[in-house]
C-alpha positions as CSV (number, residue, x, y, z in Angstrom):
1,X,44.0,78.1,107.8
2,X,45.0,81.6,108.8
3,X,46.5,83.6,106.4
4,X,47.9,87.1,105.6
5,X,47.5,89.0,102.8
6,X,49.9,92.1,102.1
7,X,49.8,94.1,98.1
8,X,52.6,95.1,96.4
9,X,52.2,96.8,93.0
10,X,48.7,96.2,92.9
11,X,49.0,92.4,93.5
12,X,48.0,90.3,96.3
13,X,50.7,88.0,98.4
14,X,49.6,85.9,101.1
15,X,51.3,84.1,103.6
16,X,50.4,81.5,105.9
17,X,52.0,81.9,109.5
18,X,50.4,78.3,110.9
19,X,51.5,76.4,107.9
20,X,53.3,73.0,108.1
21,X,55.5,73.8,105.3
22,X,58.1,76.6,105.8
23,X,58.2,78.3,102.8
24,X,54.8,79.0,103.2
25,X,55.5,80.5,106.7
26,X,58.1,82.5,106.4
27,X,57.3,84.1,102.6
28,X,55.0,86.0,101.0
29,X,53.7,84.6,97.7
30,X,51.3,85.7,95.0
31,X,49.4,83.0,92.6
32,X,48.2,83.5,89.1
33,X,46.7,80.9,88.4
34,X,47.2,77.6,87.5
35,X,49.4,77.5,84.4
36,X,51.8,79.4,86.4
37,X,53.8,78.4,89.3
38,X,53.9,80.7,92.6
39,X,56.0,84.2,92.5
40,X,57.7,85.3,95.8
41,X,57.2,88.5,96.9
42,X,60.9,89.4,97.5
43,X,62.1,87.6,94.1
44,X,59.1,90.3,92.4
45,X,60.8,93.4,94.3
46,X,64.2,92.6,93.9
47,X,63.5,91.7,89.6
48,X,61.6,95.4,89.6
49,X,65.1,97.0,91.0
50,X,67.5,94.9,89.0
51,X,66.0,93.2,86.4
52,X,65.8,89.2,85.4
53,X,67.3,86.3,88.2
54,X,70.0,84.7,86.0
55,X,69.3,80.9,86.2
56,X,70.9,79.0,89.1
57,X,70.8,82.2,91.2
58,X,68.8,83.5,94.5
59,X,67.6,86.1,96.8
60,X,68.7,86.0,99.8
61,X,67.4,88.5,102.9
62,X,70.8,90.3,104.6
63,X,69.2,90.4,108.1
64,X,68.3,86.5,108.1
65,X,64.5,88.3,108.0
66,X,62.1,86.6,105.3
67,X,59.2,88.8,106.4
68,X,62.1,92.1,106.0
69,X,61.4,92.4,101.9
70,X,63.0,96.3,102.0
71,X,65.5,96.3,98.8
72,X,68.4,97.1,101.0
73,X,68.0,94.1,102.7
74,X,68.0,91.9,99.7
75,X,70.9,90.0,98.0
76,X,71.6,88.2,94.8
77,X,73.8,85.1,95.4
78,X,74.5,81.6,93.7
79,X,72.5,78.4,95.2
80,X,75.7,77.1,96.5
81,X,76.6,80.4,98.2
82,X,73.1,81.0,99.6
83,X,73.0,77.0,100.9
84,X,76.5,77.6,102.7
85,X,75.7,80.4,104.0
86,X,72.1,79.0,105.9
87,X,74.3,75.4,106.8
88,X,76.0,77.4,109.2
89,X,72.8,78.1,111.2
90,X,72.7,75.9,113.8
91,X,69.1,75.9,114.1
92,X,68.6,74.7,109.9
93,X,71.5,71.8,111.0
94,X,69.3,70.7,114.2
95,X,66.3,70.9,111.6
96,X,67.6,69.0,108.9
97,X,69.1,66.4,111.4
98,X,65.5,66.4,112.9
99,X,64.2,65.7,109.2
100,X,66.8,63.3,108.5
101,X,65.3,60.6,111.2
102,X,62.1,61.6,110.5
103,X,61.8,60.8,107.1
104,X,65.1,59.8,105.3
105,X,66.1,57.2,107.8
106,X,63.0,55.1,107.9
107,X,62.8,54.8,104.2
108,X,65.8,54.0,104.3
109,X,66.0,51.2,106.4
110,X,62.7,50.1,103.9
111,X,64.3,50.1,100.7
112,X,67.8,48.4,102.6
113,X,65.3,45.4,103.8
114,X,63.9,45.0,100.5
115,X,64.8,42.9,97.7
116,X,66.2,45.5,95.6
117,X,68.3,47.2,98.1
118,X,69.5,43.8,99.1
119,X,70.5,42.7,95.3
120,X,72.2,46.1,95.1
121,X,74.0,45.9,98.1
122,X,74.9,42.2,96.8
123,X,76.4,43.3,93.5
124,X,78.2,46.1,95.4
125,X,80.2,43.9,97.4
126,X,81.0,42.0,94.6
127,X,82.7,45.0,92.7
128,X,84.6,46.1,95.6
129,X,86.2,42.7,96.3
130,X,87.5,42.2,92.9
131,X,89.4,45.4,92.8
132,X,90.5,45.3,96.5
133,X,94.0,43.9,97.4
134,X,94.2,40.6,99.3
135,X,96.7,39.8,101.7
136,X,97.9,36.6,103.5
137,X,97.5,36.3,107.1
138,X,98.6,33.3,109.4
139,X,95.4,33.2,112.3
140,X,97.0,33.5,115.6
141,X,94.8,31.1,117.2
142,X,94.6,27.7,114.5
143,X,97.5,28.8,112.7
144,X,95.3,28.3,109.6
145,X,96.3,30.9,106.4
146,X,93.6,32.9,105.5
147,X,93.3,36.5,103.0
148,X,92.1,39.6,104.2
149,X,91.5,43.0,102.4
150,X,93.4,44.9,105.4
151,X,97.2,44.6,105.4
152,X,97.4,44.9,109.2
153,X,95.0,45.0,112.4
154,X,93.9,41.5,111.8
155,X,95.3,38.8,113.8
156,X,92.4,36.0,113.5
157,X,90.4,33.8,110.6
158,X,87.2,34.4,112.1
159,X,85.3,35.4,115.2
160,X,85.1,32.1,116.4
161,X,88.9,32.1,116.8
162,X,89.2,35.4,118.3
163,X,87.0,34.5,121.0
164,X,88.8,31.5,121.6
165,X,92.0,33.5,122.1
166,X,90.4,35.9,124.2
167,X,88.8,33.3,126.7
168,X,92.1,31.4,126.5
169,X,94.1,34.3,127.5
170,X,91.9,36.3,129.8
171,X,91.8,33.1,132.5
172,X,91.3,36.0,135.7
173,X,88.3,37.9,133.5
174,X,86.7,34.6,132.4
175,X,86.0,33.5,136.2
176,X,84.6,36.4,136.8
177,X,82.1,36.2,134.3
178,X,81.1,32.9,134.9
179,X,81.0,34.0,139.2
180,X,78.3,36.3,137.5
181,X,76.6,34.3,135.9
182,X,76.2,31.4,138.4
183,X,74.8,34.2,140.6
């Protein structure tokens, strides 16, 4: 894999521009070995200006350019303040969205089909129907009483009865439908 090497300080930072993962694109980092996890080359030049990065705390490039590691053009800001301030991109939004259904979604659909996600959705329901409000309806179509979590917008006991009412109601609609279908 290709890779560029800059020193700062007498240490070597490398950086690999074809990489699949973007930190690894767009930063320069240095290694030290094994026992010690990866030190970024603007983190490094910022902590040599100003001293320790309190915890919770990053460095963010002014100029939106990673590669750009001049002092001037680096800024200390919370996690929260840095993360609003990249959501507005429109570019990390379309990325993210691009990851979402790439990765999130189809595991997701997995653990929804599986037995655990389906005993957890069942126990879910559960709890919200005991707490939710019920409220007596009269179905517009059998007449039949029935209970409903909403207070209004309903007007039938079940799907069956609503089509019913449509087809019984929409005479004009219904012959053209079946003209359609006897086509």
């Amino acid at each position: 894999m290709e890779r560029e090497t800059i020193e700062y300080n007498g240490k070597k930072y490398n950086r690999y521009p074809n990489s699949k993962r973007r930190h690894l694109r767009v930063y320069y980092w240095r290694h030290s070995g094994w026992k010690e996890s990866p030190k970024a080359l603007h983190r490094d030049i910022w902590q040599e200006a100003n001293g320790e990065i309190p915890k919770g705390y990053v460095i963010h490039h002014k100029d939106g350019n990673s590669l750009n590691n001049n002092i001037e053009n680096l800024q200390i800001m919370s996690k929260g303040e840095h993360q609003s301030k990249h959501s507005s991109n429109e570019e990390r939004k379309k990325d993210a969205r691009k990851n979402l259904r790439k990765y999130a979604q189809p595991k997701a659909k997995e653990w929804h089909k599986s037995e655990e996600g389906s005993e957890w959705h069942k126990q879910h329901y559960k709890k919200s129907l005991c707490n939710a409000t019920k409220y007596k309806h009269t179905c517009e179509e059998c007449d039949k009483e029935y209970e409903s979590t909403r207070k209004t917008k309903t007007k039938f006991c079940s799907n069956k009865c609503q089509q019913r009412n449509w087809w019984r109601n929409n005479e004009e609609k219904r012959l053209q439908y079946n003209s359609r279908r006897r086509k």
